[in-house]
Structures are given as C-alpha cells and as structure tokens.
CHARMM-style PDB file with segment names, atoms N, HN, CA, C and O in Angstrom:
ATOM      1  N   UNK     1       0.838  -1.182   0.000  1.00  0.00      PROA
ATOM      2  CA  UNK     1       0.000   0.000   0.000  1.00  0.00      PROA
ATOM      3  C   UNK     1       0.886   1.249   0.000  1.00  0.00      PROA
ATOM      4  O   UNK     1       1.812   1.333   0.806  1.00  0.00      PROA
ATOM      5  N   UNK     2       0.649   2.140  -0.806  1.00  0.00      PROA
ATOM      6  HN  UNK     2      -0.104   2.073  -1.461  1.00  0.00      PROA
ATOM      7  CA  UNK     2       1.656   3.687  -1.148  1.00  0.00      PROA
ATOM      8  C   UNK     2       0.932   4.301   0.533  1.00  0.00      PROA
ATOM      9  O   UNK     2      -0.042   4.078   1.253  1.00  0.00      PROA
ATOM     10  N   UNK     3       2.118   5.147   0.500  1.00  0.00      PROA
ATOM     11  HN  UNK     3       2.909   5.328  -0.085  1.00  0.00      PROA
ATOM     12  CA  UNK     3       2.019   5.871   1.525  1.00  0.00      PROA
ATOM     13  C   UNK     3       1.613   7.175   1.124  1.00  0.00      PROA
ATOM     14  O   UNK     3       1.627   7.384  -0.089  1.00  0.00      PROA
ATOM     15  N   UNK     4       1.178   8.297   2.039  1.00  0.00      PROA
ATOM     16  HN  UNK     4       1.167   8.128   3.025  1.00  0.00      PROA
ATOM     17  CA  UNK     4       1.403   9.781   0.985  1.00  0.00      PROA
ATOM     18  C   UNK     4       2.207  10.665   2.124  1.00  0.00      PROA
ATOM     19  O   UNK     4       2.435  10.481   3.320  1.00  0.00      PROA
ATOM     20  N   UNK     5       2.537  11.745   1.159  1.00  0.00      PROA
ATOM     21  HN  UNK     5       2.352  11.895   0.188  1.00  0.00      PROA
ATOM     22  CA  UNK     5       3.505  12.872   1.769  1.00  0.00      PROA
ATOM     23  C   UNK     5       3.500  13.883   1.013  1.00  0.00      PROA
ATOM     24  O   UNK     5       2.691  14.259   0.165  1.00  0.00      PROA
ATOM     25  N   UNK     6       4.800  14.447   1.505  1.00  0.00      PROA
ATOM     26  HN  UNK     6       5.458  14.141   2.193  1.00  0.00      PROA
ATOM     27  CA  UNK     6       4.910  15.868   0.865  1.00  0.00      PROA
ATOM     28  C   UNK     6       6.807  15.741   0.701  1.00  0.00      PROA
ATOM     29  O   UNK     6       7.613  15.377   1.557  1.00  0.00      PROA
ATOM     30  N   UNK     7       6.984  16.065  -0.320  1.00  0.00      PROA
ATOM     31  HN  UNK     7       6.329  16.360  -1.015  1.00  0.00      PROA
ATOM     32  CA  UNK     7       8.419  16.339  -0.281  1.00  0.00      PROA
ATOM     33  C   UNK     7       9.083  17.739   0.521  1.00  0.00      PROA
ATOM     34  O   UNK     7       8.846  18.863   0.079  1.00  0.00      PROA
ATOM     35  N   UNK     8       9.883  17.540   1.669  1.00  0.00      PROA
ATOM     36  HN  UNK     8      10.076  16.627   2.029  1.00  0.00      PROA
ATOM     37  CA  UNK     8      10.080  18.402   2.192  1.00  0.00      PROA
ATOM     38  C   UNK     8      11.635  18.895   2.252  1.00  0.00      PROA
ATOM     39  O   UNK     8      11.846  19.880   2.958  1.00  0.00      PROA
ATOM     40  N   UNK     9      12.670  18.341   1.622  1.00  0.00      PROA
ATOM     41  HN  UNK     9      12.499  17.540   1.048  1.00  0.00      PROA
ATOM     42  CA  UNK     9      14.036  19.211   1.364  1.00  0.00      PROA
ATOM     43  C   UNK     9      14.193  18.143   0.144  1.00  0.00      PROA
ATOM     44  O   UNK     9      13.861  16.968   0.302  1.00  0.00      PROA
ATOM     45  N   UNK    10      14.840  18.742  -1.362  1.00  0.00      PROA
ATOM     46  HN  UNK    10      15.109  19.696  -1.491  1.00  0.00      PROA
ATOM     47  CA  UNK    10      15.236  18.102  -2.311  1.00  0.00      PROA
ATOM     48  C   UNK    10      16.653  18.669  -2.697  1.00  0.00      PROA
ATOM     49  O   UNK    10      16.674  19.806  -3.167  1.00  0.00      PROA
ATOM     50  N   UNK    11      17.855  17.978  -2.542  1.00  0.00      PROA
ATOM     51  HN  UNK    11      17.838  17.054  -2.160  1.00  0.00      PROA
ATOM     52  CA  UNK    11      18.773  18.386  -3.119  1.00  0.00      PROA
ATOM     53  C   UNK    11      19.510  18.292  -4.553  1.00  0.00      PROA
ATOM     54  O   UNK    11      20.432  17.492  -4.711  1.00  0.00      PROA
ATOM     55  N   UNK    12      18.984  19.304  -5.792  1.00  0.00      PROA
ATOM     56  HN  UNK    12      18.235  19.955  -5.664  1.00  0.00      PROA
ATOM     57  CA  UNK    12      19.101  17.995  -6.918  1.00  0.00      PROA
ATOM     58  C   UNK    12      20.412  17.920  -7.199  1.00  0.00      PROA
ATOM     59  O   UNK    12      20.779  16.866  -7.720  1.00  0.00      PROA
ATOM     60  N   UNK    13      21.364  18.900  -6.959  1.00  0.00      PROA
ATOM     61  HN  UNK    13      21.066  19.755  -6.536  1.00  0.00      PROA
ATOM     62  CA  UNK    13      22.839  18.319  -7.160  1.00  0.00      PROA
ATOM     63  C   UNK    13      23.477  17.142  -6.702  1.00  0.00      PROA
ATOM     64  O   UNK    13      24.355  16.465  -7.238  1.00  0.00      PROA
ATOM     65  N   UNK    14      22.936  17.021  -5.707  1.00  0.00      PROA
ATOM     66  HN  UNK    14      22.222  17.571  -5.272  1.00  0.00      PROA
ATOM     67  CA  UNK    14      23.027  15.825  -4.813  1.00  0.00      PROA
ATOM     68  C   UNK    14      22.497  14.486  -4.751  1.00  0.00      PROA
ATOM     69  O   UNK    14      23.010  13.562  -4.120  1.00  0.00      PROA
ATOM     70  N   UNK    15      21.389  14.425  -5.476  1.00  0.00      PROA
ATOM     71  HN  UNK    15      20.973  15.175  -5.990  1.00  0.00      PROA
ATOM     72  CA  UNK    15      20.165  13.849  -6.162  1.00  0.00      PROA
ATOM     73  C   UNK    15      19.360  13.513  -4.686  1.00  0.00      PROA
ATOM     74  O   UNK    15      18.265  13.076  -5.041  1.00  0.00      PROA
ATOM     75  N   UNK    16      19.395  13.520  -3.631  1.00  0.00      PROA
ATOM     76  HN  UNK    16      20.284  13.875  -3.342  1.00  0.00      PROA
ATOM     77  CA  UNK    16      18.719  13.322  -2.566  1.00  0.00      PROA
ATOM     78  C   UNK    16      17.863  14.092  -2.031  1.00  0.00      PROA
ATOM     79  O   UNK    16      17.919  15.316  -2.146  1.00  0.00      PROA
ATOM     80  N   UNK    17      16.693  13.287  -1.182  1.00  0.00      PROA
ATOM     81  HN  UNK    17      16.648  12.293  -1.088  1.00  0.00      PROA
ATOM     82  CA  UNK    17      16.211  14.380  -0.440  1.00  0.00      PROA
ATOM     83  C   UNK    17      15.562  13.840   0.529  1.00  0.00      PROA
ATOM     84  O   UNK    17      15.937  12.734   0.919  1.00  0.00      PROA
ATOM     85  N   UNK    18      14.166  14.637   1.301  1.00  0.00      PROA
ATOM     86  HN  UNK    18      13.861  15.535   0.984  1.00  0.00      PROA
ATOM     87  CA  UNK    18      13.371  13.929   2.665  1.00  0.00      PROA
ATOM     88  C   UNK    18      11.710  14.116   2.440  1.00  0.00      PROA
ATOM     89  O   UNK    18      11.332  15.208   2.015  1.00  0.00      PROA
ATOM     90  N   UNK    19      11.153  13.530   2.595  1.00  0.00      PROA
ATOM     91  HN  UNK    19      11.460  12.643   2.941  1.00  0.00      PROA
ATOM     92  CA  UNK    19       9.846  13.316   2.304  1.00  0.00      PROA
ATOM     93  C   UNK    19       9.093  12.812   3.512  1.00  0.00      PROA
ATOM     94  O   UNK    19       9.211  11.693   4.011  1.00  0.00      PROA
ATOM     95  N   UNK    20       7.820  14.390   4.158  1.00  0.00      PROA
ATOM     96  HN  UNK    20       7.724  15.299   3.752  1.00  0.00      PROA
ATOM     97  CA  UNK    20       7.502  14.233   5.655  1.00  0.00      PROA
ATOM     98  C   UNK    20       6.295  13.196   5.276  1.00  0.00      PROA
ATOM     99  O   UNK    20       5.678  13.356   4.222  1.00  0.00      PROA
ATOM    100  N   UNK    21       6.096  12.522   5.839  1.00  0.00      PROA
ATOM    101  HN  UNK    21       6.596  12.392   6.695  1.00  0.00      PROA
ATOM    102  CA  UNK    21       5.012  11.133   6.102  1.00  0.00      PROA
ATOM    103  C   UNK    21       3.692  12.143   6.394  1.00  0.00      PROA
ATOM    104  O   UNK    21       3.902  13.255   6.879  1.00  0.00      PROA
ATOM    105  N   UNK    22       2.416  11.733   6.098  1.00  0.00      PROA
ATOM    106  HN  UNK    22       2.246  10.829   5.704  1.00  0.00      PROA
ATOM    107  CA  UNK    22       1.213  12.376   6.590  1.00  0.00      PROA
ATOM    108  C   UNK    22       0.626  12.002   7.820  1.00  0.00      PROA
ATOM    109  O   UNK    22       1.043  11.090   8.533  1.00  0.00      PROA
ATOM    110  N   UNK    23      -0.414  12.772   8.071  1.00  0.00      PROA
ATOM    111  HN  UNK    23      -0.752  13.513   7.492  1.00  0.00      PROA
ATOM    112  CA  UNK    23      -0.729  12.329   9.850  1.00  0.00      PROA
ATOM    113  C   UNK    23      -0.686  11.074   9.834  1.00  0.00      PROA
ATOM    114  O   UNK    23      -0.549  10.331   8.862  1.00  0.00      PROA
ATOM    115  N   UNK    24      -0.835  10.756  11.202  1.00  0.00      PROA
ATOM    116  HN  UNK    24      -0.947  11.359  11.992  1.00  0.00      PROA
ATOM    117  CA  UNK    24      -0.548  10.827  12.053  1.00  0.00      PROA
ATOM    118  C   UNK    24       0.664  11.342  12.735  1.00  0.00      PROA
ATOM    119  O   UNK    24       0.700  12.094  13.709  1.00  0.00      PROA
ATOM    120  N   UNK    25       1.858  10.714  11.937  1.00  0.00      PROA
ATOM    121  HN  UNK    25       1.830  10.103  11.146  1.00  0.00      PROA
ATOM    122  CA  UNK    25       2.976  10.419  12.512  1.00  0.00      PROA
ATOM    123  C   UNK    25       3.855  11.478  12.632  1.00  0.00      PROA
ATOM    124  O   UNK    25       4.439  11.833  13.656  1.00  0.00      PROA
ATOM    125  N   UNK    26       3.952  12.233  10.909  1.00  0.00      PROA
ATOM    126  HN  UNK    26       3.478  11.945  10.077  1.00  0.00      PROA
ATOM    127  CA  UNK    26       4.835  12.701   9.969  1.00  0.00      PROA
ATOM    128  C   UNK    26       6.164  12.791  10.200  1.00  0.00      PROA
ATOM    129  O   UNK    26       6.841  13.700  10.681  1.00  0.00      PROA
ATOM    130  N   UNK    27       6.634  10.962   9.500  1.00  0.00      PROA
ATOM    131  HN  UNK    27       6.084  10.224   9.109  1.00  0.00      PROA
ATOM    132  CA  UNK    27       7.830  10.559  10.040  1.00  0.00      PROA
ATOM    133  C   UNK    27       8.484  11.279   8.813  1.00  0.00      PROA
ATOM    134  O   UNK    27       7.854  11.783   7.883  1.00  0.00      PROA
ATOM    135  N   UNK    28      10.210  11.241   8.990  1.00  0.00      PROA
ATOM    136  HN  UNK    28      10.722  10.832   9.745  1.00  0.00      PROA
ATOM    137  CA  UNK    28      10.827  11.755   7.664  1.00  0.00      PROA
ATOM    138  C   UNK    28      10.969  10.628   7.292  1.00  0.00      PROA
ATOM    139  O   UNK    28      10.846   9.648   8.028  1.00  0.00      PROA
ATOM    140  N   UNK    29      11.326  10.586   5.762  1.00  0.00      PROA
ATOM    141  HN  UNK    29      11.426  11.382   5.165  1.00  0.00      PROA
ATOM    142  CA  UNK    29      11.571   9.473   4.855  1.00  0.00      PROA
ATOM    143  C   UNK    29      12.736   9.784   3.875  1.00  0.00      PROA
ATOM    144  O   UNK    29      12.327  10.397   2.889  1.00  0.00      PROA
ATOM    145  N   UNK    30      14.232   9.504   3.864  1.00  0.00      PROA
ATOM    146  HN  UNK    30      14.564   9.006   4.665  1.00  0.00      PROA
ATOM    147  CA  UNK    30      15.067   9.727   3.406  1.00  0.00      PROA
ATOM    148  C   UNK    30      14.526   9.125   1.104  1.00  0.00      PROA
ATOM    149  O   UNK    30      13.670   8.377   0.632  1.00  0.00      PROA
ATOM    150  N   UNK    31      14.951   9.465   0.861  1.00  0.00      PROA
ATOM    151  HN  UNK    31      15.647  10.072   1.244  1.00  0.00      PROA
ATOM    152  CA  UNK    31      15.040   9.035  -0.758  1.00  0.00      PROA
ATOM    153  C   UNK    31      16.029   9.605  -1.691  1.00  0.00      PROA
ATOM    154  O   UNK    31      16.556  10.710  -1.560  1.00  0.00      PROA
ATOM    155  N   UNK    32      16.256   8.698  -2.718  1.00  0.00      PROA
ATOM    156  HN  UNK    32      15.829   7.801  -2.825  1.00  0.00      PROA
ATOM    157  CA  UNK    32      17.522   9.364  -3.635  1.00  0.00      PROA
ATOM    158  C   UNK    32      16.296   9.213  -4.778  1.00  0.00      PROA
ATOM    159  O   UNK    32      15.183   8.709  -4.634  1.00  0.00      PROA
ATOM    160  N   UNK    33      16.902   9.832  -5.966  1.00  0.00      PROA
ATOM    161  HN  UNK    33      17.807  10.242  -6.084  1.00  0.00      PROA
ATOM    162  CA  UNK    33      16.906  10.327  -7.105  1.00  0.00      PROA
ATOM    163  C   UNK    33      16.280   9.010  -7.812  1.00  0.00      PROA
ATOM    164  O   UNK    33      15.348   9.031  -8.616  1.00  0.00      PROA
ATOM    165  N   UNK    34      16.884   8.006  -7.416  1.00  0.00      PROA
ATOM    166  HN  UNK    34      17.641   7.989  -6.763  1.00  0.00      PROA
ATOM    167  CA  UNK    34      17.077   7.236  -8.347  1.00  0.00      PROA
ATOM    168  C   UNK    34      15.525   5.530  -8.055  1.00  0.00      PROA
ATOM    169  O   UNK    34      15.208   4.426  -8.498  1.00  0.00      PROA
ATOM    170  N   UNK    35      15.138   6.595  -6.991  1.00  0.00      PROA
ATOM    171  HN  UNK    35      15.395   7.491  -6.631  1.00  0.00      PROA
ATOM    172  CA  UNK    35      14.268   6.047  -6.728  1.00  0.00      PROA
ATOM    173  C   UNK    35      12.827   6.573  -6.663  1.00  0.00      PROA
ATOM    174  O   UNK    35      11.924   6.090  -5.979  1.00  0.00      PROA
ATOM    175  N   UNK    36      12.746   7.681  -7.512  1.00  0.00      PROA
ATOM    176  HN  UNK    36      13.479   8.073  -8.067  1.00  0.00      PROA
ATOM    177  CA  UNK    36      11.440   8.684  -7.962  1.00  0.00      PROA
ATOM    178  C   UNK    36      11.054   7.449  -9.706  1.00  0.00      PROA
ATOM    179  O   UNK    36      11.808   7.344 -10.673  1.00  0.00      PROA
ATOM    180  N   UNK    37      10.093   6.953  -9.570  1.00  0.00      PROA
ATOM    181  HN  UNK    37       9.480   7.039  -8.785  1.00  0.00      PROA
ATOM    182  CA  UNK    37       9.526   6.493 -10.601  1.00  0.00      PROA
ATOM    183  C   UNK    37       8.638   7.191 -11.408  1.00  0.00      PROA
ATOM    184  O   UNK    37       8.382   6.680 -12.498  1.00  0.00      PROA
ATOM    185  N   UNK    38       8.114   8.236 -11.120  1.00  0.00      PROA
ATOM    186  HN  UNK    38       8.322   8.651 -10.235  1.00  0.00      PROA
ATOM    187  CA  UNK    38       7.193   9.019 -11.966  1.00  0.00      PROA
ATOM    188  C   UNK    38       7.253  10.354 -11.429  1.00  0.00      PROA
ATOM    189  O   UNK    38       7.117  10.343 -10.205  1.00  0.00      PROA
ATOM    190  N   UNK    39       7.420  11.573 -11.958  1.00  0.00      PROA
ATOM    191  HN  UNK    39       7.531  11.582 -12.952  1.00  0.00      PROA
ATOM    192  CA  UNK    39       7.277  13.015 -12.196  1.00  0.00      PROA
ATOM    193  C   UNK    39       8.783  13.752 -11.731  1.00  0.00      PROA
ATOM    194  O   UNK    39       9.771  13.060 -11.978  1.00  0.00      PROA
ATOM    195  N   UNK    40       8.984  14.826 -11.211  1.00  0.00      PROA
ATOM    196  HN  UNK    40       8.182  15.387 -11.011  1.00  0.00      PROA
ATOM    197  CA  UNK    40      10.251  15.495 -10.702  1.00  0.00      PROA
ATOM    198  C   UNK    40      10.016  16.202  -9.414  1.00  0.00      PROA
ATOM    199  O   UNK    40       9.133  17.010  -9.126  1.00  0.00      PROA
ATOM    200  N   UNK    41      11.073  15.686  -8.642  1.00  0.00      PROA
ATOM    201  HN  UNK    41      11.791  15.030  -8.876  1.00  0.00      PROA
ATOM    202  CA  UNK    41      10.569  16.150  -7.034  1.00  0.00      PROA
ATOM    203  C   UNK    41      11.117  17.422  -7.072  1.00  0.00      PROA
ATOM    204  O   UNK    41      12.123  17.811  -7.664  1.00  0.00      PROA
ATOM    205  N   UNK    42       9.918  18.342  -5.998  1.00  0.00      PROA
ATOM    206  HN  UNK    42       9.100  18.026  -5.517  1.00  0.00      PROA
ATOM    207  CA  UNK    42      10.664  19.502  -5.765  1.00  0.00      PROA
ATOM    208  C   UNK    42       9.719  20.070  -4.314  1.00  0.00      PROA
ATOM    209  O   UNK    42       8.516  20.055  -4.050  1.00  0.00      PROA
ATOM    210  N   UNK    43      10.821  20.505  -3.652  1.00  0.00      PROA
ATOM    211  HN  UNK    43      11.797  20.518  -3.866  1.00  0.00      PROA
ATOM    212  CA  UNK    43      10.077  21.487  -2.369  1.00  0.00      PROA
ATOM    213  C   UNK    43       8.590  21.413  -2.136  1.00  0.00      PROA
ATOM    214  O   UNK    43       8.225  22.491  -2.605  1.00  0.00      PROA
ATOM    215  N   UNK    44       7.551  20.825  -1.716  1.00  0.00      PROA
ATOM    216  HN  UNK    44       7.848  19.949  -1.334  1.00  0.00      PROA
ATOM    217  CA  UNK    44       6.393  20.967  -1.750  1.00  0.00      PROA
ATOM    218  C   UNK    44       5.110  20.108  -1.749  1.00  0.00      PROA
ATOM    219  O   UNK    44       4.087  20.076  -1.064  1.00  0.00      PROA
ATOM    220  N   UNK    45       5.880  19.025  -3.419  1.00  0.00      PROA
ATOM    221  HN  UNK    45       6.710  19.050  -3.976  1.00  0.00      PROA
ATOM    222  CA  UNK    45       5.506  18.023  -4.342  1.00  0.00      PROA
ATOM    223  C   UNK    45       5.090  17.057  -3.202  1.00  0.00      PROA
ATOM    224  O   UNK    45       5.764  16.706  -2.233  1.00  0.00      PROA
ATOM    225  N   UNK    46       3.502  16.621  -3.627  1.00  0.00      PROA
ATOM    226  HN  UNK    46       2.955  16.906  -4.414  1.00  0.00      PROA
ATOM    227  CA  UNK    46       2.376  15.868  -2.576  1.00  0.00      PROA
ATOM    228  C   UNK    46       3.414  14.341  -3.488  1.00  0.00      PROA
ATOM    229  O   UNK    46       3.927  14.690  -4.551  1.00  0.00      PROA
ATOM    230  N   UNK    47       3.577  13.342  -3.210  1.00  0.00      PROA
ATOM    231  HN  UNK    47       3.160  13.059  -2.346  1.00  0.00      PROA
ATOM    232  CA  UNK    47       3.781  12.030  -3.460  1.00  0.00      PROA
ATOM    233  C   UNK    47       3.280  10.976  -2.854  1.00  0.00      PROA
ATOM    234  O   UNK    47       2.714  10.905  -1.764  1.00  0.00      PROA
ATOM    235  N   UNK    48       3.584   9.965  -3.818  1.00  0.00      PROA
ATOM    236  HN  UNK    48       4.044  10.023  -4.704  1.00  0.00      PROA
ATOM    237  CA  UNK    48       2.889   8.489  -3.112  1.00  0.00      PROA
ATOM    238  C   UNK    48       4.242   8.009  -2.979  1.00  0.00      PROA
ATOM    239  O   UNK    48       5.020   8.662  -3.675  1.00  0.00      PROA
ATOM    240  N   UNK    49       4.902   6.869  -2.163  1.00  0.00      PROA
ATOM    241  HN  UNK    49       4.271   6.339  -1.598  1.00  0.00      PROA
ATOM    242  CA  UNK    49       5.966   6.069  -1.862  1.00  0.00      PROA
ATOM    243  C   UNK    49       5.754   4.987  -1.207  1.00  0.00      PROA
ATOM    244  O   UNK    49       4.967   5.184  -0.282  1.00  0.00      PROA
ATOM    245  N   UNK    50       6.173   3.767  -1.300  1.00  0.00      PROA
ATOM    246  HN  UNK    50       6.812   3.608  -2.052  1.00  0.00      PROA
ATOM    247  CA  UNK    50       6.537   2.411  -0.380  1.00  0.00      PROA
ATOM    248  C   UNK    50       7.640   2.867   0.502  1.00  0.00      PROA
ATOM    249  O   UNK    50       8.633   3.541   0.226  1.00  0.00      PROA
ATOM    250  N   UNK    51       7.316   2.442   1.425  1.00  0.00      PROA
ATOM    251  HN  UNK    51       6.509   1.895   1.649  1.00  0.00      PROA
ATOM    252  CA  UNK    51       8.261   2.293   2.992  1.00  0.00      PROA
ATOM    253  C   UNK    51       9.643   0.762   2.702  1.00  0.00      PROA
ATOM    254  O   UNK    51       9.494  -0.420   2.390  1.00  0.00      PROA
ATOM    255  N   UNK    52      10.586   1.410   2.937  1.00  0.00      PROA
ATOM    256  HN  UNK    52      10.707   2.369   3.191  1.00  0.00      PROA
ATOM    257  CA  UNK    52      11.925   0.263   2.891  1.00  0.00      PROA
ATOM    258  C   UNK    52      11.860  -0.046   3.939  1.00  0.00      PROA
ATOM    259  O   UNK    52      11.069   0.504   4.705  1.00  0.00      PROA
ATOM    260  N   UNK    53      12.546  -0.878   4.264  1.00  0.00      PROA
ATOM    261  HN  UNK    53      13.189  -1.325   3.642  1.00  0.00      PROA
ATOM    262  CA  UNK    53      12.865  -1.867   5.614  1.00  0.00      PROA
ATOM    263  C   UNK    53      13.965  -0.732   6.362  1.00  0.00      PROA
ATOM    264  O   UNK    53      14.972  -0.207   5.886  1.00  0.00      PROA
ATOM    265  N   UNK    54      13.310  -0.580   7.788  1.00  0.00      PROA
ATOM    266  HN  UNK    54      12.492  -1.006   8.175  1.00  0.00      PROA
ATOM    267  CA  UNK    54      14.070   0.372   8.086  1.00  0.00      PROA
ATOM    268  C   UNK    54      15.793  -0.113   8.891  1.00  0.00      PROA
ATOM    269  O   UNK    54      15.986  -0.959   9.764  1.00  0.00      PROA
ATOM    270  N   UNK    55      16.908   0.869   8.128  1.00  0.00      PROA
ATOM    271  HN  UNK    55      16.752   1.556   7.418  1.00  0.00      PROA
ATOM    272  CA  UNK    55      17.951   0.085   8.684  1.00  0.00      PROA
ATOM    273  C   UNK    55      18.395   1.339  10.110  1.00  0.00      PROA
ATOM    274  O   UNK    55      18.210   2.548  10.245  1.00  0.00      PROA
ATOM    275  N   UNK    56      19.195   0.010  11.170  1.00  0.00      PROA
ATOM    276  HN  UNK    56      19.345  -0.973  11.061  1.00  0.00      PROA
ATOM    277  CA  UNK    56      19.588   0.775  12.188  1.00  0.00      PROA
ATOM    278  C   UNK    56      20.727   2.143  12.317  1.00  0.00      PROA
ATOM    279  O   UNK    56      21.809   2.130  11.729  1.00  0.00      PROA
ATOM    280  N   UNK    57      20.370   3.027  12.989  1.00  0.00      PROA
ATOM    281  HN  UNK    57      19.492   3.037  13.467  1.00  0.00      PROA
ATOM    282  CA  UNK    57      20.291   4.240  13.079  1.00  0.00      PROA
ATOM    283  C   UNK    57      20.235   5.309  11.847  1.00  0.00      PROA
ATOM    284  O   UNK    57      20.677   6.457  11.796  1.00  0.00      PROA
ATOM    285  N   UNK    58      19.736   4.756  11.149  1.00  0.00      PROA
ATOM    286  HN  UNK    58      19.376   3.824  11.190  1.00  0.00      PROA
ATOM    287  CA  UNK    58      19.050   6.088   9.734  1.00  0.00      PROA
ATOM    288  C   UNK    58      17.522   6.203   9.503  1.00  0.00      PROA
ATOM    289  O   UNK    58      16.707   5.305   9.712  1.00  0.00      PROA
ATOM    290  N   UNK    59      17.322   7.159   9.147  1.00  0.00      PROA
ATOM    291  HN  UNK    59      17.985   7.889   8.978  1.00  0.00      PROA
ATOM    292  CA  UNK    59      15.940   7.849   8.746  1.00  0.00      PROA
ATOM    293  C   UNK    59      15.273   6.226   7.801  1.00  0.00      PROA
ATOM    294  O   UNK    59      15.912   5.258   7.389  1.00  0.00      PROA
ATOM    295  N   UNK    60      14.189   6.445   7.756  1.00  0.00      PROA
ATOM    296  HN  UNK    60      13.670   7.231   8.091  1.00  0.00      PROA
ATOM    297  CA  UNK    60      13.668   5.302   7.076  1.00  0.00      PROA
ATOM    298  C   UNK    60      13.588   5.451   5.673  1.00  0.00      PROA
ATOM    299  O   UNK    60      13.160   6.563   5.365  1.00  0.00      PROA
ATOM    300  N   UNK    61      13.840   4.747   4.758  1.00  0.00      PROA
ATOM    301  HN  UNK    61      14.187   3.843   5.008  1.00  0.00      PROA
ATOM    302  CA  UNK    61      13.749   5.038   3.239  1.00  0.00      PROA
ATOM    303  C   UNK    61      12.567   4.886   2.034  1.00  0.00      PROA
ATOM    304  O   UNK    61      11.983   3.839   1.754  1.00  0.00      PROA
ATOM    305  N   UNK    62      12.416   5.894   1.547  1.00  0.00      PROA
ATOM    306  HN  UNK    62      12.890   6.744   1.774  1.00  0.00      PROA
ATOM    307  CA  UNK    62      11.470   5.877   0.771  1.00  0.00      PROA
ATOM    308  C   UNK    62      11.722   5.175  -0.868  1.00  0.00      PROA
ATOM    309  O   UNK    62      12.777   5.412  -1.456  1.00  0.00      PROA
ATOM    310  N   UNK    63      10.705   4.356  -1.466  1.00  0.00      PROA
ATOM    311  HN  UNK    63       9.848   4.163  -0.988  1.00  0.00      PROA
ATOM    312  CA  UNK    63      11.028   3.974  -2.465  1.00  0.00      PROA
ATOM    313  C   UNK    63       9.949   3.789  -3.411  1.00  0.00      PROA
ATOM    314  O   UNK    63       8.768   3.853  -3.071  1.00  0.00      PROA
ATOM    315  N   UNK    64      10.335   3.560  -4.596  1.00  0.00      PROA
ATOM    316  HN  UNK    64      11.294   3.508  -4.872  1.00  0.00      PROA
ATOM    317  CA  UNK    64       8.887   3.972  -5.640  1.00  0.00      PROA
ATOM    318  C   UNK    64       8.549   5.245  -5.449  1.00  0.00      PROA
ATOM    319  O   UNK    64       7.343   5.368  -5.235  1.00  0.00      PROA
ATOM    320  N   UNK    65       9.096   6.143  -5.446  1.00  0.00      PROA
ATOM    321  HN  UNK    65      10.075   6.043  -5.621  1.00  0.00      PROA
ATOM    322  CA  UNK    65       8.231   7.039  -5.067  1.00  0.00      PROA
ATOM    323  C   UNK    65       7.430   7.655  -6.525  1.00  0.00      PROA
ATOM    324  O   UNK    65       8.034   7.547  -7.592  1.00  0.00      PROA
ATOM    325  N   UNK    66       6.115   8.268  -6.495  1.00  0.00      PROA
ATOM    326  HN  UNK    66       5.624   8.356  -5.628  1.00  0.00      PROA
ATOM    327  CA  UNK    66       5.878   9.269  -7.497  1.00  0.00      PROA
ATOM    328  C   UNK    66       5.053  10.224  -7.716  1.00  0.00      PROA
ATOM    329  O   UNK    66       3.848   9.974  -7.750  1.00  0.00      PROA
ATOM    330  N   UNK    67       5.442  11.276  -7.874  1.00  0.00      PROA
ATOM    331  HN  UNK    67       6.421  11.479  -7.846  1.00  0.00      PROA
ATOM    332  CA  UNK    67       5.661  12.909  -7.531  1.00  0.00      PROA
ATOM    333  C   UNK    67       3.791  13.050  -8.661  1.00  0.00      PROA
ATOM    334  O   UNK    67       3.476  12.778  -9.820  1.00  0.00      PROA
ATOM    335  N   UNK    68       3.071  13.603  -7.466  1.00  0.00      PROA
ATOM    336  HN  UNK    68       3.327  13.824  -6.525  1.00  0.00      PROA
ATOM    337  CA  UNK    68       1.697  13.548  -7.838  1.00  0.00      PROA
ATOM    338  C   UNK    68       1.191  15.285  -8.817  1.00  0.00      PROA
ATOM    339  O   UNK    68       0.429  15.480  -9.764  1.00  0.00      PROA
ATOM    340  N   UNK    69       2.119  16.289  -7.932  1.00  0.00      PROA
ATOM    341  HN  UNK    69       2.738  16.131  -7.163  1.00  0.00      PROA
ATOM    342  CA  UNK    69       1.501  17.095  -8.250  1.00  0.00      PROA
ATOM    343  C   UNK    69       1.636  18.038  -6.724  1.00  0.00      PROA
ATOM    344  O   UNK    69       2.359  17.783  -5.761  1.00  0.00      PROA
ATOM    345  N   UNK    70       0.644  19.224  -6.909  1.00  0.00      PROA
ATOM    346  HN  UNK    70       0.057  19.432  -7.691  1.00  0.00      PROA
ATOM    347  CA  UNK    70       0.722  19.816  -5.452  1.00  0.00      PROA
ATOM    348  C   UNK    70      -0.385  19.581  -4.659  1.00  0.00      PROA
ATOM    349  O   UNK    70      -0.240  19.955  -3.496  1.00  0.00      PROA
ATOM    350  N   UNK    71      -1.576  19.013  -4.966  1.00  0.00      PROA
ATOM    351  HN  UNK    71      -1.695  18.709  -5.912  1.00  0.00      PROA
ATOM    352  CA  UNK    71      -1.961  18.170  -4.155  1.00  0.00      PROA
ATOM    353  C   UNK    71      -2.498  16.816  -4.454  1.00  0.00      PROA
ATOM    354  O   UNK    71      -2.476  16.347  -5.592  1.00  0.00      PROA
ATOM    355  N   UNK    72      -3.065  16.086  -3.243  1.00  0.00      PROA
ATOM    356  HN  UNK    72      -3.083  16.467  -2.319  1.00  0.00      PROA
ATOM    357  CA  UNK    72      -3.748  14.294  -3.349  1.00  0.00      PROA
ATOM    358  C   UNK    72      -5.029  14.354  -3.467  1.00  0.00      PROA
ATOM    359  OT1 UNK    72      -5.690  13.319  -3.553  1.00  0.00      PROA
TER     360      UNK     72
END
C-alpha cells in the first residue's frame, strides 16, 4: 500500500532528499533520485511512496516514489 507525503528538502545536485510522512505520525523518509519512478521532485511536491525496511540508526527510506503534483 503507497504511503502519501509531501516532499520536504530536495537536493538535486546531490540527487537526494526527505519526504515528511502524513498524519498521524509525519515521520521523515530519506530518498535518492534514483528512486522517484514518476514526475520530478521539488520542495512541496504531494507524493505516493513504499516504505523500505528500516535500517539501524538512519531515517527510514522511501522507495517507488511518485511525484503527484501539489496536491492528493
């Protein structure tokens, strides 16, 4: 099941960025570049994403992600 969010810091030189989780929680969700499957992330951008297996002591990772638009 996709999750939704909001993209909330995108670095594109860097190709990375963080994507805040929706209520309840609004956990961060680390993601690279290379794992946006549909549209172009930027500051704002509402998305859907699958949750990675979270590894010990890092942010949890986002994957599949794809960039909806500005809103769901």
């Amino acid at each position: 099941m996709k999750c939704e969010g909001t993209v909330s810091v995108y670095i594109a030189r860097r190709k990375f960025g963080f994507i805040m989780g929706a209520a309840p929680d609004f956990t961060r969700y680390f993601f690279h570049a290379t794992q946006v499957k549909v549209g172009k992330p930027y500051v704002g951008a509402k998305c859907l994403f699958d949750i990675d297996p979270v590894r010990e002591g890092a942010n949890p990772s986002a994957t599949d992600v794809e960039i909806v638009g500005g809103a769901l």
